[in-house]
LOLUM-831239 format. One record per residue (C-alpha): x, z, y; residue number from 0. Coordinates in Angstrom, 1 decimal, padded with zeros to 4 digits. Layout:
N
xx: X | zz: Z | yy: Y | k: NUM
...
//
This chain:
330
xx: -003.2 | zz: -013.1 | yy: 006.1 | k: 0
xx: -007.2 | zz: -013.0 | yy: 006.3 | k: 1
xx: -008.8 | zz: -012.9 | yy: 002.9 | k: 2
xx: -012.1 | zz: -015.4 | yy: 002.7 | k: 3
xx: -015.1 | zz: -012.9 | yy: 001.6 | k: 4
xx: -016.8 | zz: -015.1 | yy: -000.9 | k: 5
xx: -020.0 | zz: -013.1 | yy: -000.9 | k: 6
xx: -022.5 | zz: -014.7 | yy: 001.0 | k: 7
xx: -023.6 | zz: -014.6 | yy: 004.8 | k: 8
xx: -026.0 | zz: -011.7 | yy: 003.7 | k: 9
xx: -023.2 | zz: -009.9 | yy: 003.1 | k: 10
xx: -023.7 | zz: -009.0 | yy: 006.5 | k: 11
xx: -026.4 | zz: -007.0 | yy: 006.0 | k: 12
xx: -024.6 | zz: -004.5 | yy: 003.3 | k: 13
xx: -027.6 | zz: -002.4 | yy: 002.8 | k: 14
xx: -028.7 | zz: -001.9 | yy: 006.5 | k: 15
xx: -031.4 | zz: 000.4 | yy: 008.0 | k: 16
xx: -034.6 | zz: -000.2 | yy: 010.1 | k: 17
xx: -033.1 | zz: 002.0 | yy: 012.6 | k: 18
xx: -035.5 | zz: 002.1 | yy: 015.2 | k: 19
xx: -038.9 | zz: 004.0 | yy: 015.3 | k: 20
xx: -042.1 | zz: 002.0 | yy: 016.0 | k: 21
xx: -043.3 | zz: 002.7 | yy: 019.8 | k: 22
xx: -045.9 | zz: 005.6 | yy: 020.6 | k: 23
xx: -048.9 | zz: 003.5 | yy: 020.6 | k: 24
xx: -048.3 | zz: 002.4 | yy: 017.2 | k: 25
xx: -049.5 | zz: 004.1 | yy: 013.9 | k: 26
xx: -047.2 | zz: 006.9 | yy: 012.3 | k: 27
xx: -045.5 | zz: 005.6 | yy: 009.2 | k: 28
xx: -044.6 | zz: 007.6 | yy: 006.4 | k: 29
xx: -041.5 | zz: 006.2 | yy: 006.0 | k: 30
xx: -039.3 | zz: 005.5 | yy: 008.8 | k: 31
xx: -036.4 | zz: 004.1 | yy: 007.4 | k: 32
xx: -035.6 | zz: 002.4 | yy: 004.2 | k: 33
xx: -033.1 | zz: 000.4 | yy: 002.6 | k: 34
xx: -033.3 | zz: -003.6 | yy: 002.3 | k: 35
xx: -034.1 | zz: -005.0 | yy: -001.0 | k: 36
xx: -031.8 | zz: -007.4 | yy: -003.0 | k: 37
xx: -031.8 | zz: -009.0 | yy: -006.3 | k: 38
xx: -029.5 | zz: -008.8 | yy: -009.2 | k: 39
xx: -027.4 | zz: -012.3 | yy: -008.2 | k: 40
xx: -026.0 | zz: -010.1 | yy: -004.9 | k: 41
xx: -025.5 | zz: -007.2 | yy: -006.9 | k: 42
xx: -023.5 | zz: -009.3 | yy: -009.4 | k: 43
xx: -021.5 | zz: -011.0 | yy: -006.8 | k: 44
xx: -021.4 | zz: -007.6 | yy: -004.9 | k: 45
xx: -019.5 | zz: -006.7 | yy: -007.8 | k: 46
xx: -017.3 | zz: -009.5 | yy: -008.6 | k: 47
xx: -016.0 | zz: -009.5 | yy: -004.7 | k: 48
xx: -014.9 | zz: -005.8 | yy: -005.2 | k: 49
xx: -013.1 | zz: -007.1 | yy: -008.0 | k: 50
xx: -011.5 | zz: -009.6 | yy: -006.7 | k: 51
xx: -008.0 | zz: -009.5 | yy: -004.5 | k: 52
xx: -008.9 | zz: -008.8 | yy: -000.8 | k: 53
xx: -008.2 | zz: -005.6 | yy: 001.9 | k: 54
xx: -010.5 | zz: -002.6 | yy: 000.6 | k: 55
xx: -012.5 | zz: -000.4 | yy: 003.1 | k: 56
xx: -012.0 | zz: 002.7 | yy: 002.8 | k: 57
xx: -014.4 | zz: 005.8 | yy: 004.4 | k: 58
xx: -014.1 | zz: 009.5 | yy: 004.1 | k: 59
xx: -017.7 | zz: 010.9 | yy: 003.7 | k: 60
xx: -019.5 | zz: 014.2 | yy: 003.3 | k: 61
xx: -023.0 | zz: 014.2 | yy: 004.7 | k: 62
xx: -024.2 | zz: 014.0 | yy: 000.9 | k: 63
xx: -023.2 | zz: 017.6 | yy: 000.1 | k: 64
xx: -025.3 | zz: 018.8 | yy: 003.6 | k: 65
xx: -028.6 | zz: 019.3 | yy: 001.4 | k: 66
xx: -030.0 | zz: 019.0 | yy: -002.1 | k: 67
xx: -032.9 | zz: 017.8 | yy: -000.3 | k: 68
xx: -031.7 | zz: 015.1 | yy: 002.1 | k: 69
xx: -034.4 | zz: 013.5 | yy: 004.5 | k: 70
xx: -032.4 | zz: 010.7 | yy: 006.3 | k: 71
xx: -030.2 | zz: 007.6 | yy: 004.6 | k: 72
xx: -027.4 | zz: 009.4 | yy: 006.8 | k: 73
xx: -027.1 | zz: 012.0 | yy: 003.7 | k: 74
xx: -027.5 | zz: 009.9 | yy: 000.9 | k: 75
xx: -024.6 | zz: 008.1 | yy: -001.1 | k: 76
xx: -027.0 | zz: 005.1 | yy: -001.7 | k: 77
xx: -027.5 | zz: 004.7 | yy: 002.0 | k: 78
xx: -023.8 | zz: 004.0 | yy: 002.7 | k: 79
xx: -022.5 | zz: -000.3 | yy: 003.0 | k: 80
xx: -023.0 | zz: -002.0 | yy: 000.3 | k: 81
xx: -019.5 | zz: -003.5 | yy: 000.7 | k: 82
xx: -017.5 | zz: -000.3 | yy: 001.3 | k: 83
xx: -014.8 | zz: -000.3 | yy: -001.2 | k: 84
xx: -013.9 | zz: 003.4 | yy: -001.8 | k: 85
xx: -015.3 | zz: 006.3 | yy: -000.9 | k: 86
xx: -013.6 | zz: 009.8 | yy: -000.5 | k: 87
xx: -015.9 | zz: 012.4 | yy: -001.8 | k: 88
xx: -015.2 | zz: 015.1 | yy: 001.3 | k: 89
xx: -017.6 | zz: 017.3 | yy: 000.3 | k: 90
xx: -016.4 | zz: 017.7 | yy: -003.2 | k: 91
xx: -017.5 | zz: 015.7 | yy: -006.5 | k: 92
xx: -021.7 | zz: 015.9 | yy: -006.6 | k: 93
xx: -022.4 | zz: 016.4 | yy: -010.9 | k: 94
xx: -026.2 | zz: 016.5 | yy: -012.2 | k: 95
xx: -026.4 | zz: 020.5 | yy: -012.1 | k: 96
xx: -025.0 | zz: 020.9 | yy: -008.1 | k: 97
xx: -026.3 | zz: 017.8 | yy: -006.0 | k: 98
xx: -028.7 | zz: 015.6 | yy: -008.8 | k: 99
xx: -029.8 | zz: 013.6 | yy: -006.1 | k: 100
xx: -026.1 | zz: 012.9 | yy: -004.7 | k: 101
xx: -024.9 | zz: 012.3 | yy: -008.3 | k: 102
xx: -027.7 | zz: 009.7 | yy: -009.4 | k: 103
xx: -026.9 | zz: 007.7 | yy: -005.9 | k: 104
xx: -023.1 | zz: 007.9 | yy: -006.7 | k: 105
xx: -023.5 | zz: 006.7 | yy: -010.7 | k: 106
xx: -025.8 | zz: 003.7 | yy: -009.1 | k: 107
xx: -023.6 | zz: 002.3 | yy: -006.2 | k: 108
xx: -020.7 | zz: 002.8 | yy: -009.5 | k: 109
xx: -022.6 | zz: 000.7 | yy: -011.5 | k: 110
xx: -024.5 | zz: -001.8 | yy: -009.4 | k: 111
xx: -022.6 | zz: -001.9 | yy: -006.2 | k: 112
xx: -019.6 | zz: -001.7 | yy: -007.7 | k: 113
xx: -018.2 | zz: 001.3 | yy: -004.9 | k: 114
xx: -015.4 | zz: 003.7 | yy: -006.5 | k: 115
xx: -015.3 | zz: 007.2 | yy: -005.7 | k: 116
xx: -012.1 | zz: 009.4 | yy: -005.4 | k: 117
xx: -011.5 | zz: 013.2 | yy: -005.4 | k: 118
xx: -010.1 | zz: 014.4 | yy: -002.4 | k: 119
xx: -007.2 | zz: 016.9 | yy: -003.3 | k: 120
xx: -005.1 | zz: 019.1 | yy: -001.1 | k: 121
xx: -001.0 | zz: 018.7 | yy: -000.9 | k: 122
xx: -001.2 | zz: 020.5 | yy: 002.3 | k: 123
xx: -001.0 | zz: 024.0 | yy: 000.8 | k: 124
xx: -000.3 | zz: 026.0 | yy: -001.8 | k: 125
xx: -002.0 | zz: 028.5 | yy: -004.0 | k: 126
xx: -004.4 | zz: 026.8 | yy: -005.6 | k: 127
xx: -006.0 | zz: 028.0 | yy: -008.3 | k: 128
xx: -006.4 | zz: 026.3 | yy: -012.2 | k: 129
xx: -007.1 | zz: 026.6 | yy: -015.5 | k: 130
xx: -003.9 | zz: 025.6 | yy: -017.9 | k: 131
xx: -004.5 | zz: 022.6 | yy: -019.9 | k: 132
xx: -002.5 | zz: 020.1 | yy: -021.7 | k: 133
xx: -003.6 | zz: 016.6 | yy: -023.1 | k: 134
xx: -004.4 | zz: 016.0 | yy: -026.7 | k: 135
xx: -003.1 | zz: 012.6 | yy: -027.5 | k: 136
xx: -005.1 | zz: 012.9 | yy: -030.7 | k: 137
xx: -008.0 | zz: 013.3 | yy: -029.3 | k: 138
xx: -007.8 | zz: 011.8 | yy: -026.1 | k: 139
xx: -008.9 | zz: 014.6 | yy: -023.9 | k: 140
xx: -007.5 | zz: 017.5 | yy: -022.0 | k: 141
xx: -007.0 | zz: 021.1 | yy: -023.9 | k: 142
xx: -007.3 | zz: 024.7 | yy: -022.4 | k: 143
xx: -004.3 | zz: 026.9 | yy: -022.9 | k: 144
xx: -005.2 | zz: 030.1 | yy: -023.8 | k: 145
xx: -003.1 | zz: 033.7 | yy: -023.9 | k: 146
xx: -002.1 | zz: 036.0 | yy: -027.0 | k: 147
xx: -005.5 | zz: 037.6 | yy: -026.4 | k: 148
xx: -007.3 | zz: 034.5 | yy: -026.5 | k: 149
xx: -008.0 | zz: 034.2 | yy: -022.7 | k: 150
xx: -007.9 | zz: 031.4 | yy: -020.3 | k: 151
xx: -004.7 | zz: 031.0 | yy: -018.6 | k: 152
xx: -004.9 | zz: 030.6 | yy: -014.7 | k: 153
xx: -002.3 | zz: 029.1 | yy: -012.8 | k: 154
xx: -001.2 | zz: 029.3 | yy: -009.2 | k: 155
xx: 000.5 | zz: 026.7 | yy: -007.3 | k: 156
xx: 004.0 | zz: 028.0 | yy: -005.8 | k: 157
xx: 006.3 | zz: 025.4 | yy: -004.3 | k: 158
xx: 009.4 | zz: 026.2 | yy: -005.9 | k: 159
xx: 007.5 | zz: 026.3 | yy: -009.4 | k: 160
xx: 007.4 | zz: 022.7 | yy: -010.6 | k: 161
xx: 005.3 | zz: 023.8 | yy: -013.8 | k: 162
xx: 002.1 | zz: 024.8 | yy: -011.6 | k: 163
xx: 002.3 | zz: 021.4 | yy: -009.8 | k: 164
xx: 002.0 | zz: 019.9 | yy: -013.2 | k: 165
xx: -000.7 | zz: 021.6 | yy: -014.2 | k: 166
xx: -002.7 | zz: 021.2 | yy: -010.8 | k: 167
xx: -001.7 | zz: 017.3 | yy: -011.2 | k: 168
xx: -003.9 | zz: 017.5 | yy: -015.0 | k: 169
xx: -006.5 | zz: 019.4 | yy: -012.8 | k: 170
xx: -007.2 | zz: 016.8 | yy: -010.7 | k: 171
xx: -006.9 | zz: 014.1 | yy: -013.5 | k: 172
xx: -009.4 | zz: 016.1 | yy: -016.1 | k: 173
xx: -011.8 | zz: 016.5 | yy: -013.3 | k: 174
xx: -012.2 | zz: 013.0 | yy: -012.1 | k: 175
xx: -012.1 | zz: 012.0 | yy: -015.8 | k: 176
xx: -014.8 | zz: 014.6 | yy: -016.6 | k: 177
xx: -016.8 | zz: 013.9 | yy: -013.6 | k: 178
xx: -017.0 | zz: 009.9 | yy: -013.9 | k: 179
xx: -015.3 | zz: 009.2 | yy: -010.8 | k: 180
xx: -012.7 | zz: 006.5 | yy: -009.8 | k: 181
xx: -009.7 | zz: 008.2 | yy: -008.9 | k: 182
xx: -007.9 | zz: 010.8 | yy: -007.1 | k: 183
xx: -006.5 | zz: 011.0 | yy: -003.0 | k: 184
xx: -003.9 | zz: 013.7 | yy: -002.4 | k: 185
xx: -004.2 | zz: 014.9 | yy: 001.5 | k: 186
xx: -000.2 | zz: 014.6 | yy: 001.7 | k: 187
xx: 000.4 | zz: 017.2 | yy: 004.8 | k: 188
xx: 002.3 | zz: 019.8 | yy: 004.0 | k: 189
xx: 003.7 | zz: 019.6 | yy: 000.5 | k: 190
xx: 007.7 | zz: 018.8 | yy: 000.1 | k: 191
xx: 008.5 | zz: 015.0 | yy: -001.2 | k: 192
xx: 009.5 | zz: 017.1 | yy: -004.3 | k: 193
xx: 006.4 | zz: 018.2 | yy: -004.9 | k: 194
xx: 004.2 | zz: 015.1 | yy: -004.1 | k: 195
xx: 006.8 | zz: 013.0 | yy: -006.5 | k: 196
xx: 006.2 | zz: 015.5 | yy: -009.6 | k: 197
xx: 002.3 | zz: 015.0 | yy: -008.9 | k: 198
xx: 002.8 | zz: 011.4 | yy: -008.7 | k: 199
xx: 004.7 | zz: 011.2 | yy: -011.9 | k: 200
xx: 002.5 | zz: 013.4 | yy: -014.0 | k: 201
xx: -000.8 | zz: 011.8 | yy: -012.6 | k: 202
xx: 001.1 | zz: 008.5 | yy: -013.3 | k: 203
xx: 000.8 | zz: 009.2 | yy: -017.4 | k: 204
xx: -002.7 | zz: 009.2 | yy: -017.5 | k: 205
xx: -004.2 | zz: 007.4 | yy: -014.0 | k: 206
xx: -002.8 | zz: 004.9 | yy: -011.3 | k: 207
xx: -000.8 | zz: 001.3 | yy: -012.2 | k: 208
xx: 001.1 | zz: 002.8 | yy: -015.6 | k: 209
xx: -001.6 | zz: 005.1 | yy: -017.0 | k: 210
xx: -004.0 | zz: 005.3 | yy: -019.8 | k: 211
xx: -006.8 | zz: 004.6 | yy: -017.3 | k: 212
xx: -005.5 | zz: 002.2 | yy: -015.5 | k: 213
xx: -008.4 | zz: 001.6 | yy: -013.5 | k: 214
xx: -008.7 | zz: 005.1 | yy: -012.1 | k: 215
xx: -006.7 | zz: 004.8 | yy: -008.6 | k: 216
xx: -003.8 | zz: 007.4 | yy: -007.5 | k: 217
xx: -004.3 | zz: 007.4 | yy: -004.0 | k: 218
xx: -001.3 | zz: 009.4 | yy: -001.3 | k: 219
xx: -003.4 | zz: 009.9 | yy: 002.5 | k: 220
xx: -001.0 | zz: 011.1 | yy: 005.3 | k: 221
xx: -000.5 | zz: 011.4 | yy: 009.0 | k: 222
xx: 002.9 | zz: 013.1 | yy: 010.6 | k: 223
xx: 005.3 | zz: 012.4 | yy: 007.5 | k: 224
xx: 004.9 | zz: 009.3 | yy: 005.0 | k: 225
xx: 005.3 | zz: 010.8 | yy: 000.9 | k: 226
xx: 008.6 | zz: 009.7 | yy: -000.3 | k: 227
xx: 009.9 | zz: 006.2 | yy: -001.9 | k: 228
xx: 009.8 | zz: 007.7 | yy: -005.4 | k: 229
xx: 006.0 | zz: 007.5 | yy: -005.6 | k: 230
xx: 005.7 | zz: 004.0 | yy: -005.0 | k: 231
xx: 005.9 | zz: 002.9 | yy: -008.7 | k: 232
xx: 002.8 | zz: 005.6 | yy: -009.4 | k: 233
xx: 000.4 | zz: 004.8 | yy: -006.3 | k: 234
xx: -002.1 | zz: 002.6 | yy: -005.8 | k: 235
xx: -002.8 | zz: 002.8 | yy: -002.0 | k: 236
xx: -001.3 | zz: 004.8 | yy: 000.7 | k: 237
xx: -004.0 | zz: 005.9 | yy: 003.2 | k: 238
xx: -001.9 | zz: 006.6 | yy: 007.1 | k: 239
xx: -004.5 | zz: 008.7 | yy: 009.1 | k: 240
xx: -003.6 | zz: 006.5 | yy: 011.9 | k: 241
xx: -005.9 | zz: 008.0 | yy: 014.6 | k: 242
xx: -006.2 | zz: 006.2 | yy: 017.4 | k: 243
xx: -007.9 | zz: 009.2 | yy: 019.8 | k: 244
xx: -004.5 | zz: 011.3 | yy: 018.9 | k: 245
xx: -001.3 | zz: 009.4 | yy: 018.8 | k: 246
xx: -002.8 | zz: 005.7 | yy: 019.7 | k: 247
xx: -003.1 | zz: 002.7 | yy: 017.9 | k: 248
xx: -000.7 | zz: 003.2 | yy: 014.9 | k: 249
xx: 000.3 | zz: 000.2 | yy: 012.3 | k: 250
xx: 002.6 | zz: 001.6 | yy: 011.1 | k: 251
xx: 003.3 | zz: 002.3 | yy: 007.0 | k: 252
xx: 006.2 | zz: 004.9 | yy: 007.1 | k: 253
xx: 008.1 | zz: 002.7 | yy: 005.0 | k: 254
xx: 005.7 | zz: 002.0 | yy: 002.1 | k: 255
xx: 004.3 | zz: -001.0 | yy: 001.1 | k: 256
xx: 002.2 | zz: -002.3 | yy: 003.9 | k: 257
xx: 000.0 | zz: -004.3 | yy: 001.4 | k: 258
xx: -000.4 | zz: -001.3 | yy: -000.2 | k: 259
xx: -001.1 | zz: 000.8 | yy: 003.2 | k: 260
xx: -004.9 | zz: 001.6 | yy: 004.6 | k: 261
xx: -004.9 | zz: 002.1 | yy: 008.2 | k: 262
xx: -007.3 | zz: 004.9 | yy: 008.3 | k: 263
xx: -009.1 | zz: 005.4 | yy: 011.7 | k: 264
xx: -010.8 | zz: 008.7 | yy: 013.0 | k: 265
xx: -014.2 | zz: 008.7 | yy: 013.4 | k: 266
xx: -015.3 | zz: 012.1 | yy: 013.6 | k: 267
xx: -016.4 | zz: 014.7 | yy: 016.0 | k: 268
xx: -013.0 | zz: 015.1 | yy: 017.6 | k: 269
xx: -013.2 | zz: 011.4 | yy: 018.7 | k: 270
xx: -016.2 | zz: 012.1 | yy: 020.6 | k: 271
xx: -018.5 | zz: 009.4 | yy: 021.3 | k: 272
xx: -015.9 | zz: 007.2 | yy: 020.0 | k: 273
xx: -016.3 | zz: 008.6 | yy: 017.0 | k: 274
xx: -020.3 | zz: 008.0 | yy: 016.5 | k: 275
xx: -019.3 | zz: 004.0 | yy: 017.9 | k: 276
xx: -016.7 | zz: 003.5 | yy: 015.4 | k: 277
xx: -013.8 | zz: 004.6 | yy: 017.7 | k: 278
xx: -011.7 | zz: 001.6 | yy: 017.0 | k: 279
xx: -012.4 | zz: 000.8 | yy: 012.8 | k: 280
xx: -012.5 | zz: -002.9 | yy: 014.1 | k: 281
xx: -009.0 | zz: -003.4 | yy: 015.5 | k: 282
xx: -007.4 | zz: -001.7 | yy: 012.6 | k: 283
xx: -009.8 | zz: -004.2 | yy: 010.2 | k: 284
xx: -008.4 | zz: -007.2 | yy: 012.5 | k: 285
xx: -004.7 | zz: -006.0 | yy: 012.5 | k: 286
xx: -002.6 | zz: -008.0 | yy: 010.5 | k: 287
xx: 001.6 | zz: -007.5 | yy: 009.6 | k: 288
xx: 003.3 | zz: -010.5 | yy: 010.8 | k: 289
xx: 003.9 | zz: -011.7 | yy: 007.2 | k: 290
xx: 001.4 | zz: -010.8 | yy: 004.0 | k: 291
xx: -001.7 | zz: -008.5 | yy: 004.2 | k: 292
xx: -002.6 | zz: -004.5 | yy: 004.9 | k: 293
xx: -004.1 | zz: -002.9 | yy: 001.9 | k: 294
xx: -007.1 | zz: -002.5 | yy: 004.0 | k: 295
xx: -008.8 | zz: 000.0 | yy: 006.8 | k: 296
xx: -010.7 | zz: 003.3 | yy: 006.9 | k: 297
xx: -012.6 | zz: 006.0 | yy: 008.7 | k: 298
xx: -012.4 | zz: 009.6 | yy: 008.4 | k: 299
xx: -015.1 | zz: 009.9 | yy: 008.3 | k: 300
xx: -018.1 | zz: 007.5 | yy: 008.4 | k: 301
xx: -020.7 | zz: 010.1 | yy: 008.3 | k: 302
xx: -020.8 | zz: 010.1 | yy: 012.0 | k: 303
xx: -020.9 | zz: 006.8 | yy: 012.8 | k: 304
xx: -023.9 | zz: 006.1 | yy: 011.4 | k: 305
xx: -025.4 | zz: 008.1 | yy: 014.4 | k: 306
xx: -024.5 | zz: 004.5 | yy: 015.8 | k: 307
xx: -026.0 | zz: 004.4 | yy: 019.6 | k: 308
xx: -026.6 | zz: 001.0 | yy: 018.6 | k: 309
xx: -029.1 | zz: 002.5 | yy: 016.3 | k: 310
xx: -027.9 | zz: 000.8 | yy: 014.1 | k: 311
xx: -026.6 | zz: 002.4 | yy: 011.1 | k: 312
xx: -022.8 | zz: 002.2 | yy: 010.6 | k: 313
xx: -023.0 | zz: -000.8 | yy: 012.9 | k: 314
xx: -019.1 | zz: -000.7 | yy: 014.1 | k: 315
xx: -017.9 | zz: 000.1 | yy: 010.1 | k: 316
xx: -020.0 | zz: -003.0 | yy: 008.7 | k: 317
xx: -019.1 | zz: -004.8 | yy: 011.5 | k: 318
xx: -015.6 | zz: -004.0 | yy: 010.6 | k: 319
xx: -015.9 | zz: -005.0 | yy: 007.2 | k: 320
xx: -016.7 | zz: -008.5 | yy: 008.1 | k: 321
xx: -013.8 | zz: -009.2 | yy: 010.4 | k: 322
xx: -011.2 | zz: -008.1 | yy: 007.9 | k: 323
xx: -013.0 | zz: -010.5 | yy: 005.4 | k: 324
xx: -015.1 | zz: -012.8 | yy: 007.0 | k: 325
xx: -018.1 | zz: -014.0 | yy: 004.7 | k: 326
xx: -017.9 | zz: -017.7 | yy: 003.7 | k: 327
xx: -021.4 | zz: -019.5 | yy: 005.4 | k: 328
xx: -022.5 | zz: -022.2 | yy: 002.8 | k: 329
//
């Protein structure tokens, strides 16, 4: 089941680059690249499609958290497709003080793109290390806990301690709150189903379908071993790392709700050229299940790809985006 993109035919475009440089006889130009100009009627039904029901994209990306002072589109949030749905923050969650050039790209494409931004966190290992908090339902917001001598209490995450997978669940949910972002992904590789459940459920009282802030997504990505049934109620999308370059083209949804699944291709370095050409983001955005929808596709993780020996930027990603939902010519 195809979902009709009813954004325009420029949708095409999402934000592309002039991505070739002028020949040697020419003048140089200052600027060598820059981003096409729209008005506020695409923005606004940039906006309204993302709302809408259809099959998200989904990307992985990094670049932005190279440099505080980035000199190609390649490292800047703002240069990414205008249509790409979600976007894992790889490099970790820009704020004003780290990255202010990363963070004042990230709060536009939020509010004029309409593009949601996740924290990636880790369910692969243990031993993380958090502050104790505890929500204030009075005041709406997440409390330190502090010891008899009025110090911070830190908390490490042990498998068979169920309390400190609590607490790194309200970690994860005060930060994304705190930092303005969109949601939360957990990298499901190595945690028990136990474990991943209690993070589910806990996340679930404040973020995801059932939460306070409903529109913040809880998001579960895997590759060998899908998370267990008992999350379904308290997760928005599963994300299957279904990399094409290692274990072949993979539909698969481990049991969870495909309509709920993103087929997540590998687009990295260790797809090698593949990789920088999209690898193959396009099947997985044609793929359909023989009855209903996918929840959509992905790459882990764009960055490279828009190296595109097209030269054109992202050209296999955007091009993916349009053949999962083909724009509607008028």
């Amino acid at each position: 089941m195809k979902y009709k993109n009813i954004f325009s035919a420029a949708f095409l475009a999402m934000a592309a680059f002039v991505g070739f440089n002028s020949c040697d006889t020419d003048p140089e130009t200052e600027v060598v690249q820059d981003l096409y100009k729209y008005d506020s009627q695409y923005f606004e039904n940039l906006r309204a499609w993302k709302q809408s029901p259809h099959e998200v994209s989904y990307a992985y990306y990094a670049s932005y958290s190279n440099t505080m002072t980035p000199t190609s589109w390649g490292e800047r949030i703002i240069g990414l497709p205008d249509s790409l749905d979600i976007v894992n923050l790889w490099g970790d969650v820009p704020t004003m003080e780290s990255n202010p050039i990363a963070y004042e790209d990230m709060v536009y494409c939020q509010k004029t793109k309409g593009t949601r931004f996740v924290l990636h966190a880790d369910a692969a290992h243990y031993n993380h290390y958090v502050w104790a908090r505890t929500y204030n339902e009075a005041k709406g917001e997440f409390e330190y806990e502090y010891d008899a001598a009025g110090n911070h209490i830190l908390i490490k995450t042990e498998a068979d301690k169920p309390e400190t997978i609590i607490y790194y669940a309200r970690w994860a949910v005060d930060t994304l709150v705190q930092c303005g972002i969109d949601g939360v992904d957990f990298d499901y590789e190595g945690w028990n189903g136990t474990n991943i459940t209690i993070v589910a459920e806990e996340c679930d009282k404040y973020i995801g379908p059932n939460g306070k802030w409903p529109e913040k997504l809880f998001i579960i990505d895997w590759f060998n071993g899908a998370p267990p049934a008992e999350t379904e109620p308290f997760t928005d999308y599963y994300v299957r790392q279904a990399y094409s370059w290692q274990i072949g083209f993979q539909t698969g949804s481990g049991g969870r709700p495909i309509e709920r699944t993103i087929l997540c291709e590998s687009t990295g370095a260790e797809s090698a050229d593949g990789g920088v050409n999209g690898a193959m983001v396009r099947e997985y955005a044609a793929w359909e299940p023989a009855t209903g929808h996918k929840g959509g596709f992905g790459a882990y993780y764009i960055d490279y790809n828009y190296k595109s020996q097209s030269g054109i930027s992202y050209k296999e990603y955007r091009e993916a985006i349009q053949i999962q939902n083909p724009a509607v010519h008028k």
